[in-house]
C-alpha positions in Angstrom: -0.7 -14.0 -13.8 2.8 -14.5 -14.9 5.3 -15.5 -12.6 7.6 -12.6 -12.5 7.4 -8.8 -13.1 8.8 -7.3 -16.2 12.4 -6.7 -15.6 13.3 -4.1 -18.5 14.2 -2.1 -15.9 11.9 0.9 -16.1 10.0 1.7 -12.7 6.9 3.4 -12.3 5.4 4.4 -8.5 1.5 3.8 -7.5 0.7 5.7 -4.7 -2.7 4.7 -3.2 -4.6 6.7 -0.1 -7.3 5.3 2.3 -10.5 6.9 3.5 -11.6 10.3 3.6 -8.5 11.3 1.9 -8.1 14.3 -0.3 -4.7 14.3 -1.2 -3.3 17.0 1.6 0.0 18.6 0.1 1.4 17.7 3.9 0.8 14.1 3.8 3.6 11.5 3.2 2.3 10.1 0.4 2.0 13.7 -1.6 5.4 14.6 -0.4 6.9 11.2 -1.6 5.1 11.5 -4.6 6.5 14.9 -5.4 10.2 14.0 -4.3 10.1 10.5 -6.6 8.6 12.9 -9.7 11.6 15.5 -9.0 14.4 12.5 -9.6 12.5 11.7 -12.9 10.3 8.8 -11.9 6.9 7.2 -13.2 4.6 8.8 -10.3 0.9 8.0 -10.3 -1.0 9.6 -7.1 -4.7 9.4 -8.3 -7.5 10.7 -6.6 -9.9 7.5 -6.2 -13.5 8.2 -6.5 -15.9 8.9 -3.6 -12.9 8.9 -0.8 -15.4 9.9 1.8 -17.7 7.1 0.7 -15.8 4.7 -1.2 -17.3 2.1 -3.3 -14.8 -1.3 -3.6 -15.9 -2.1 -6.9 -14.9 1.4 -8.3 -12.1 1.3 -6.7 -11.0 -2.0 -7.9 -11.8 -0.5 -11.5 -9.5 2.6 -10.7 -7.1 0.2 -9.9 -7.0 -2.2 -12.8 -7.0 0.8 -15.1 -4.0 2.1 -13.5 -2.0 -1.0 -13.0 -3.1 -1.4 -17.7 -1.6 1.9 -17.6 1.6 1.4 -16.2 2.1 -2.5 -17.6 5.3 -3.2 -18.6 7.2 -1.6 -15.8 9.1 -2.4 -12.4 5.8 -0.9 -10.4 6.2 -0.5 -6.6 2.6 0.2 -5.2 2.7 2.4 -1.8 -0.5 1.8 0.0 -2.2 3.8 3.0 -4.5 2.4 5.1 -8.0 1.2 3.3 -6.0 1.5 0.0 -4.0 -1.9 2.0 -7.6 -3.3 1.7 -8.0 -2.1 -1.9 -4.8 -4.3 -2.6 -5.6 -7.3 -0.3 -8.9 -7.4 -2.6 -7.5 -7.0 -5.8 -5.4 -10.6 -4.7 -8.2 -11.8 -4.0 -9.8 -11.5 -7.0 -9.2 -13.2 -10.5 -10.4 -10.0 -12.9 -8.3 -6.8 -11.6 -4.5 -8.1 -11.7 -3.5 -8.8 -14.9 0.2 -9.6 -13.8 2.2 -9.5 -10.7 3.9 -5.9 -9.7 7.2 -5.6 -8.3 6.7 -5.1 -4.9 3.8 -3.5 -2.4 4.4 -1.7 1.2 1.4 -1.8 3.3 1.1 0.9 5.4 -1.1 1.2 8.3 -4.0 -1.1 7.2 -7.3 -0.9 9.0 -8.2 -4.3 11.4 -11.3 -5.8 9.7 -13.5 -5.4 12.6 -12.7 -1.4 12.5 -14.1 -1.8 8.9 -17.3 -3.2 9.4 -17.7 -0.7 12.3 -17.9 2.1 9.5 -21.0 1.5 7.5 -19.1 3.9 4.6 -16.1 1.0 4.2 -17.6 -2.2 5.4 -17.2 -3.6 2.0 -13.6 -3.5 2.2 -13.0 -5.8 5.2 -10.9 -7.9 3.9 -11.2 -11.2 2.5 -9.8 -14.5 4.3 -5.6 -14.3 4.3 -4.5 -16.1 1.4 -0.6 -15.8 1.3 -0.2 -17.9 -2.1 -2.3 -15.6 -3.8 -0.2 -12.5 -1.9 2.9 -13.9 -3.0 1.9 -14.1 -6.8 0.6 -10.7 -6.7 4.3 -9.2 -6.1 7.3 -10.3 -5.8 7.7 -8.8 -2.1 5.3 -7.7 -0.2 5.7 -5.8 3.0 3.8 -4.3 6.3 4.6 -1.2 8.0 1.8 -0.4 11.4 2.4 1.2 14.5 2.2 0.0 18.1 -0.8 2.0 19.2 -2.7 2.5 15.6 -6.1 2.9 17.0 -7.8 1.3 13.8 -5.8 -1.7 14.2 -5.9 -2.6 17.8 -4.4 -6.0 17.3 -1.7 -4.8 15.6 -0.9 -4.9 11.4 2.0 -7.3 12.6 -0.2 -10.1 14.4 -3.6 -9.7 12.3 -1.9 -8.8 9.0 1.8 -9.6 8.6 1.3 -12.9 10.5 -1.1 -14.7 8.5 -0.1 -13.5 5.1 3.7 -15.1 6.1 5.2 -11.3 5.1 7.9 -8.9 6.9 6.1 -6.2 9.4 8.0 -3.6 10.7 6.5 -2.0 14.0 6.9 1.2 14.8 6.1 2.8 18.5 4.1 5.2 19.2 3.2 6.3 15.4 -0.6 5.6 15.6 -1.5 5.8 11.9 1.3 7.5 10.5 -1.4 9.7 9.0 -1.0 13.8 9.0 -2.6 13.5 12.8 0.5 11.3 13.4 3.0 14.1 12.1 3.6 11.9 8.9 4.7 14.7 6.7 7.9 14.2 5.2 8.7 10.9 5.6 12.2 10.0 4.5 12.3 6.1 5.3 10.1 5.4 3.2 11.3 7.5 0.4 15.1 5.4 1.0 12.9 2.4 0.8 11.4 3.0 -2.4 14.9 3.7 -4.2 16.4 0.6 -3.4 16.3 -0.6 -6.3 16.8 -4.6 -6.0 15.5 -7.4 -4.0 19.0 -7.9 -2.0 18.8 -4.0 -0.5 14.5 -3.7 0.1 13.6 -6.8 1.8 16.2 -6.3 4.1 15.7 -2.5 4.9 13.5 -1.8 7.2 11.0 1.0 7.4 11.8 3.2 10.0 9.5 6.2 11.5 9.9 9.9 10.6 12.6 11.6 12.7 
């Protein structure tokens, strides 16, 4: 990897979904993905393979060939709940991340235990914590979980944020800001993903739909 992102200034948005998901017009990541494509942005919001029964090696392929796609770029991947585990594989691996993206918000990601519970997505409990290898990845990195998300019991904060040495941002009552959640429109995260520099997204927190 190299040690920085390109900085030529053009940004591109990957938008990654978790199991079981079929890209619903009402969730937040379809309506962030339209509203970033209506001010002009690079949007990619793929449809991974199987979601119902995900493989982790094809979707570790999907996501190599989308990260070749969009090289050269500012990329800011958005990631929902086993796509978090999709990403925290990719680190961990030495043939899927070719160079380092801008920066990554983890949203919601499942406890490992909760994965190996689920015979479909065992294979995507994670791998150990390795925040060196998290840090060269991205340039930031970032969790967002609520308080009560019944498949992450701990808490994303304490078994995620924690050990990887990133910022969390806990939000009550918000379960797994999925569609069951009410996580439509979702305009905190949007604001999150147009701040453009370091300075202004590091230190904004991600707030919960209002």
């Amino acid at each position: 990897m190299t040690p920085t992102p390109p900085a030529d200034g053009t940004r591109a948005f990957l938008i990654l979904h978790g199991w079981q998901n079929h890209r619903p017009a009402a969730h937040w990541q379809h309506w962030l993905a339209d509203r970033l494509t209506d001010l002009g942005h690079e949007v990619v919001y793929p449809q991974l393979p199987e979601p119902d029964d995900p493989d982790l090696e094809r979707w570790l392929a999907e996501l190599d060939a989308l990260l070749g796609e969009l090289a050269g770029r500012r990329i800011t991947v958005v990631c929902h709940s086993l796509a978090c585990l999709l990403w925290l594989h990719a680190v961990a691996r030495d043939d899927v991340l070719s160079g380092p993206v801008d920066r990554v918000l983890l949203v919601a990601p499942p406890a490992p235990e909760v994965a190996l519970e689920h015979p479909e997505i065992t294979e995507f409990a994670p791998p150990p914590p390795d925040p060196a290898r998290l840090a060269a990845a991205a340039s930031y990195t970032r969790v967002v979980g609520g308080d009560d998300d019944p498949y992450c019991p701990g808490g994303a904060a304490e078994v995620y944020a924690g050990p990887l040495g990133l910022d969390a941002d806990v939000l009550p009552g918000q379960a797994h800001l999925d569609l069951d959640a009410g996580y439509g429109p979702w305009a905190s995260v949007f604001d999150w993903c147009l701040d453009a520099t370091p300075g202004s997204y590091e230190k904004t927190p991600v707030r919960g739909r209002t």
